[in-house]
N, C-alpha and C positions, 0 to 999 in steps of 0.2 A: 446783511441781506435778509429781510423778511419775507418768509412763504407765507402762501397766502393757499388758501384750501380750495379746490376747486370742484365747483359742481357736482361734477362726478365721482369725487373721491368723496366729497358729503353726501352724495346720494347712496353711494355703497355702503357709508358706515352707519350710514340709519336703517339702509337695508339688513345690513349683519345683527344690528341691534332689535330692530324687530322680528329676523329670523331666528333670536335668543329665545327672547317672548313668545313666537309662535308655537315653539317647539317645547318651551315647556308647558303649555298650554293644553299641548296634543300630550305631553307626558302625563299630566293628570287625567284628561280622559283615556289614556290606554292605561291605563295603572286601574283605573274604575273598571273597564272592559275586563281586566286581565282577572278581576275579581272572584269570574266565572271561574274559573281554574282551580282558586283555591278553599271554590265550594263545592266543585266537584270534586273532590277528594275528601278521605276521610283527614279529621285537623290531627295532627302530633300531638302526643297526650305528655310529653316531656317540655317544661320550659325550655331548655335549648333546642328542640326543634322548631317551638314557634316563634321564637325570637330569631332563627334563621330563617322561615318560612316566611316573616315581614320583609327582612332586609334582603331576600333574595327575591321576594316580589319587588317591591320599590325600586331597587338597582339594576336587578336587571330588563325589567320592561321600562323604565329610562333612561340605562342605555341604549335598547333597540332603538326608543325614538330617536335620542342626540343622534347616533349613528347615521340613522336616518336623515336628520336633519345636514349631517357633515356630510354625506356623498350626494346626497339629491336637493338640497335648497343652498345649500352654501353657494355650491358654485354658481348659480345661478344669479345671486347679491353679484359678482362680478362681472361674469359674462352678458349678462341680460340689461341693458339700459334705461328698462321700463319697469319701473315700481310696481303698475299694475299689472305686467304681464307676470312679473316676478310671483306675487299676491295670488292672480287666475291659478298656477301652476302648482303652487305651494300647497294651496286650498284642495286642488283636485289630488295632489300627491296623498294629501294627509287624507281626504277622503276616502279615498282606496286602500292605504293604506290600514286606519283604524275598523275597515270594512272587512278585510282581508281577518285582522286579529280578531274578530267579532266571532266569524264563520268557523274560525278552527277552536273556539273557546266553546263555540255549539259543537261543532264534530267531540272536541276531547270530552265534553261535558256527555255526549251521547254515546260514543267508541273507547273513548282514552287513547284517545292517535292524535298523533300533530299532521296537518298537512305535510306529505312530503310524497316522491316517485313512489315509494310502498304503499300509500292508502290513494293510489289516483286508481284500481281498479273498483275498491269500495266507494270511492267518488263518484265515476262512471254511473257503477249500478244505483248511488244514490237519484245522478241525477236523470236519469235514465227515469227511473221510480216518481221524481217529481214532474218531468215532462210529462206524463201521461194523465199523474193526477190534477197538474194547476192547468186551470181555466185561465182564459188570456185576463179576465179581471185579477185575478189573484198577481199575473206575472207584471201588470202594469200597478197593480198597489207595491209591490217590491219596486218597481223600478221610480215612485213617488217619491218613496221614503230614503230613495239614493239620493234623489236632487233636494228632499229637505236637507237632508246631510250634506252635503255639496254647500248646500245655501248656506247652512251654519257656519259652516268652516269660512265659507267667503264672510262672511258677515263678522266673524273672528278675527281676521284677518285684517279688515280695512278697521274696525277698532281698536287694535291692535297698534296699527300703523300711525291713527291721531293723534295716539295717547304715549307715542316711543318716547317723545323728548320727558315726559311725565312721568314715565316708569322708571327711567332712564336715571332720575334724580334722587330715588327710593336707595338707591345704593341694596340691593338685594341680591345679587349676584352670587357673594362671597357665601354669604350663610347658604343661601338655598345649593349654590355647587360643594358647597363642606359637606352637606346634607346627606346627599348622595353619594359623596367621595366616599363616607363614614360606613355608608351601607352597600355598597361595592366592595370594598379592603376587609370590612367586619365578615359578611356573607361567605366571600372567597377563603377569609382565612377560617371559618368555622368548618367548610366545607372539606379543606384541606386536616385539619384534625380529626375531623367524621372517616375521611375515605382513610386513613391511615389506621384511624381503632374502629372502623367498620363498624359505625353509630346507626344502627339501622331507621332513627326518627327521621336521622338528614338523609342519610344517602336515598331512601326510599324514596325523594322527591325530586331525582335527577333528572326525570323525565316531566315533570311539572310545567314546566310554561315551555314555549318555544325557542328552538334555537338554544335551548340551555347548554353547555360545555362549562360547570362548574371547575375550579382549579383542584388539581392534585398533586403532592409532589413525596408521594412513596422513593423514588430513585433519589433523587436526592437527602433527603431523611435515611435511607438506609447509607449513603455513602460515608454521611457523619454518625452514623452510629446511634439517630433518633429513632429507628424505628428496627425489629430483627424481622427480616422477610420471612425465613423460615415459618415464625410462627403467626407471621401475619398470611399467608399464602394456607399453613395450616387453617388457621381462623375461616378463611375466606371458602374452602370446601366445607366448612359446614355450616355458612351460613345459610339462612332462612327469611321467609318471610311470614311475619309473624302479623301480617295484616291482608288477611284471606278477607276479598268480596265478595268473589265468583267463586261456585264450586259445580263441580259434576259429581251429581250423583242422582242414581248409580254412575260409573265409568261406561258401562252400557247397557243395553236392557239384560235383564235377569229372566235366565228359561229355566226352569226346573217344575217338579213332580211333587207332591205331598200327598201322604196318607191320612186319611180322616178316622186311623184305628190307631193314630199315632195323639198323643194329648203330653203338652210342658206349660210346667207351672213356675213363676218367676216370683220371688215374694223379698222384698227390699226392706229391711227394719235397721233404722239406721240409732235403735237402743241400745243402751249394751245390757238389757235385760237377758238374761240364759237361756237359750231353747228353753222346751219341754225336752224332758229327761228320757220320755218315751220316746222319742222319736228315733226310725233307724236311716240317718244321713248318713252313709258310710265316709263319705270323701270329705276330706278339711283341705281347704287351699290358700293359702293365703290371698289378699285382693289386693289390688292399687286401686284405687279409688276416690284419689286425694281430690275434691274436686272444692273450686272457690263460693259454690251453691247449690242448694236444694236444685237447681231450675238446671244449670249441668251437669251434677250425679244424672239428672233425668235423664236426657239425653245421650250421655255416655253408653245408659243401660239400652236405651231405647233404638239408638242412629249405627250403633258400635263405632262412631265415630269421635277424636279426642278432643277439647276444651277449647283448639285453635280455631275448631270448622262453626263450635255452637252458633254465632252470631249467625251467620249467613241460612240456618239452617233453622232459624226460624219459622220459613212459612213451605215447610218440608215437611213427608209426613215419612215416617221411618218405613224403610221395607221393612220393617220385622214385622209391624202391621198392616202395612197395604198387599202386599205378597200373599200371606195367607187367606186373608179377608179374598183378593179379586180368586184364591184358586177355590174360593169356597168352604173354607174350615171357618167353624164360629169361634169370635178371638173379643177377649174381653179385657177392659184394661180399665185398674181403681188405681183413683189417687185423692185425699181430703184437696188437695192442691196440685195442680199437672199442668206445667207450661207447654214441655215436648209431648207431639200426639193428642192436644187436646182437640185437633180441629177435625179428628176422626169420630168416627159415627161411634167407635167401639170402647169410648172413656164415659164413666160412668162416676160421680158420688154418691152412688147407693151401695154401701159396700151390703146390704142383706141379700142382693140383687148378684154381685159377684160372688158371692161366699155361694147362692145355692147353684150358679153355673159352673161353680170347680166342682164342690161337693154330690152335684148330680152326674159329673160327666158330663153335662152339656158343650163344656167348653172346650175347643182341640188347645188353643193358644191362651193361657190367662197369663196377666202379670197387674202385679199387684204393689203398693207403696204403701206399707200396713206398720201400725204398731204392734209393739208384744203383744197385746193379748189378739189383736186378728187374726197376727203369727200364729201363735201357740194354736189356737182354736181350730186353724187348717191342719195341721202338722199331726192333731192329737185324734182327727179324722183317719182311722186306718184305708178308707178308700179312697181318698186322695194318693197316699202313699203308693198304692198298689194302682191308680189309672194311670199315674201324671210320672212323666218323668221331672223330680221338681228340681228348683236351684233355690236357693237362702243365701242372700246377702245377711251378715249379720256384724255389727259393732261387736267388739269384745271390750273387757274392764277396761285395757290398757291403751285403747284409742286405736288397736288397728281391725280392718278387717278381715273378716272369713268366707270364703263360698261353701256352704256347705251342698252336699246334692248324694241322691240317691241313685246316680248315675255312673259309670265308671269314668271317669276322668282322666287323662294323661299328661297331668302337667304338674310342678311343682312350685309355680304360681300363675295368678293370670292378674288380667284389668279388667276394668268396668265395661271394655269394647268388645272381649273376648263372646260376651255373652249374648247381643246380635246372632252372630253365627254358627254359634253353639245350638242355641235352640232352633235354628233356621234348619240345621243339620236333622237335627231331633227328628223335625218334624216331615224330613226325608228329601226335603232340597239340597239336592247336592250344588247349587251353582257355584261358581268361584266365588269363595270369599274376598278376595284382594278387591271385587267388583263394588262393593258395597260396604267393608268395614277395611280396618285398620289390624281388626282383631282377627282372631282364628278360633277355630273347631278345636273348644279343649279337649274335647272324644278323640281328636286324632294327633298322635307324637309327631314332634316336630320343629322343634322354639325351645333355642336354648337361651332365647334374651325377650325382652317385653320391652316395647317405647311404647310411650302416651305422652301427651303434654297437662301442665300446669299453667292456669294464666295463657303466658307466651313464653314457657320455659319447656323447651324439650326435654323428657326423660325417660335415661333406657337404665334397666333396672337389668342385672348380669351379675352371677355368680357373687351374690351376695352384697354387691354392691350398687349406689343409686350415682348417675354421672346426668349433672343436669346441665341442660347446652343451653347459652340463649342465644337472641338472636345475632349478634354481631361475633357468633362461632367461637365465644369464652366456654369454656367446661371446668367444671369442680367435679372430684369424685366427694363421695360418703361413703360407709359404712351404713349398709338399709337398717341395724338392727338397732344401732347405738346413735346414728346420726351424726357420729363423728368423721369432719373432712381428714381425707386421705393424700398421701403425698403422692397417689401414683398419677402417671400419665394414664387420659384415656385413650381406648383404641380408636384413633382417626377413622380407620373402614367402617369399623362398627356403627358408628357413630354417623358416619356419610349415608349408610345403607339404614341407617334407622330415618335419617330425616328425608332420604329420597324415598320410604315407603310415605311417609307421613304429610309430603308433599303431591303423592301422587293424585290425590281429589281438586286440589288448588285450580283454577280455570284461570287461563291467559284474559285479556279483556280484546 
């Protein structure tokens, strides 16, 4: 008995065949649209982040389409008898559909939100916001450029359809569906090693395209003994994010009082040439101040804020200088070279020009980025001594450094951040410090541990010892003096309560 193929079951199977075709078609322009997404974000500075970051792009915004394609064009190869109605419907599906992924790749590129119930009241007010401003031309140029797109897709479509039995013959299927397999199974399973050692390159991109539910499989892995929850759960409270955009600062406005009979003097030499010998600096403190550049030592001194916030904090100007300046104190600040606070009125490379505003008194607020002999040269001035309450940053032989000051001090070390709010203090601003630094008031007791960061490596410095976290919540202790690692555990609270200070500037998006 010989079958014979009928009509409609060869009209289906060319429909199915060109609904292959259309659909990967529509994969490649939503994989181009989806583009947006992974230039709105900052890229992963680790090769296995961005070798996830492809294959979680590619696979999963061709899945959404195939997906797409299997609930809403497939069934219709079946149900529907008419090629062309098939084609109209297909066209207008995918229309919308790549229109839809457009709009939220602009929303996330503008918010970092995906459509969903929680951004429909920022939608609202968005469009609320456009109704008023678009003119009926602007809303009919929008609705053009729907039906050019509309057109394409139709025009895609019935090209598509002339050319099945010809694509059809390429035998392409195989590779191009391996393609994808590879980067689907690859993506998921990297994803799953990230969420388990809390990779923060991958995990940090969960939210990245839409509709993401990357795989995890922690319960399992701990059931065979791949993974100890304890200290993955440990890990997991103190992880961080070590890739700050947004920040607030201040946390909110800054009210306070200054005396203009009050004068601090800041002086940075980062030699390890020796004081002058005449100088009377009573206090030695030791300093952290480990920083990866001239450009955030600056900053640290300047923001009292730590290494993680500098990039964002770019086109910021410190309240340690705007503060005084708007209450009216004359505030002076030298540096041969100053990235931080350079866009203030009150940076200067005349240093003949800052020497005679400390040396006269002129000056309530000076800080200064001076070599040895600038140093010495102010220091060896006995009425600087006697106006300024001053601070000295200073290199020693052995590479580490010193705060010296003629101030009483109450601390038995500080950081590069402490010294913000030190002198803000000086100068008789009591505001909250938490408000604007990291750092504290060395004038007042209080801090029996120090965090700051390194790079993107958290570090709290405690009874002698330096415990540096990074970001996927691993911790080493040392030894601060000999820099030898130590077998002890570090304290989890401690630890939690250093990074939820150190996070508190971080802004949501």
């Amino acid at each position: 008995m010989i079958l014979t193929e009928t009509p409609r079951r060869k009209l289906v199977t060319q429909l199915v065949t060109w609904g292959h075709w259309f659909a990967l078609s529509n994969m490649i322009l939503a994989i181009a649209i989806a583009s947006v997404y992974i230039f709105s974000s900052p890229a992963p500075e680790t090769p296995l982040g961005l070798t996830y970051l492809l294959s979680n792009w590619i696979s999963h915004i061709g899945f959404l389409t195939f997906f797409g394609f299997i609930i809403l064009i497939l069934p219709l190869c079946y149900l529907v008898p008419s090629a062309r109605t098939v084609k109209a419907i297909s066209a207008v599906l995918a229309a919308v559909a790549l229109a839809v992924l457009g709009f939220d790749a602009l929303l996330y590129n503008k918010y970092a939100v995906h459509l969903s119930f929680s951004t429909a009241e920022l939608l609202r007010t968005e469009a609320n916001t456009a109704i008023s401003l678009f003119s009926w031309q602007r809303w009919a140029f929008f609705f053009l450029i729907f039906i050019f797109w509309l057109s394409a897709q139709l025009v895609l479509a019935n090209a598509l359809w002339k050319r099945v039995a010809r694509l059809q013959k390429r035998k392409l299927a195989l590779p191009i569906s391996s393609f994808f397999v590879v980067c689907f199974v690859s993506s998921h399973a990297l994803h799953i090693w990230a969420d388990a050692n809390l990779y923060h390159p991958i995990v940090q991109q969960d939210d990245l395209f839409p509709l993401s539910y990357p795989a995890t499989a922690k319960t399992l892995m701990s059931r065979y003994d791949l993974l100890d929850r304890d200290n993955y759960e440990q890990r997991l409270e103190l992880q961080f994010d070590d890739r700050i955009s947004l920040i607030n600062y201040p946390l909110s406005p800054l009210y306070c009082s200054v005396s203009a009979q009050k004068k601090v003097l800041l002086l940075v030499d980062n030699d390890v040439t020796k004081l002058a010998s005449q100088t009377k600096l009573r206090s030695k403190i030791p300093l952290y101040a480990d920083r990866s550049s001239m450009r955030d030592a600056q900053r640290g001194y300047l923001f009292g804020l730590p290494e993680l916030y500098h990039q964002v904090l770019s086109k910021k100007i410190p309240i340690l200088l705007d503060l005084p300046t708007a209450l009216g104190l004359q505030v002076g600040i030298y540096a041969s070279e100053l990235d931080a606070g350079k866009q203030t009125q009150q940076f200067s490379q005349d240093w003949s020009n800052f020497e005679q505003g400390v040396t006269s008194g002129n000056t309530n607020l000076a800080i200064g980025f001076v070599d040895s002999k600038q140093l010495n040269s102010l220091l060896l001035d006995p009425s600087v001594l006697q106006q300024y309450q001053v601070f000295v940053v200073k290199d020693s032989a052995s590479g580490e450094k010193y705060l010296y000051s003629n101030a009483e001090l109450h601390a038995d070390f500080a950081s590069s951040e402490d010294l913000a709010p030190t002198m803000l203090n000086m100068l008789g601003c009591n505001a909250p410090t938490q408000n604007y630094s990291t750092g504290r008031d060395l004038s007042n007791p209080g801090r029996d541990w120090l965090v700051t960061t390194q790079e993107r490596m958290v570090i709290v410095i405690q009874n002698n010892k330096r415990i540096e976290v990074s970001s996927n919540g691993n911790s080493k202790v040392y030894n601060l003096q000999t820099g030898e690692e130590l077998p002890d555990e570090a304290d989890t609270r401690l630890l939690s309560q250093a990074i939820k200070r150190l996070s508190s500037f971080a802004a949501k998006h």
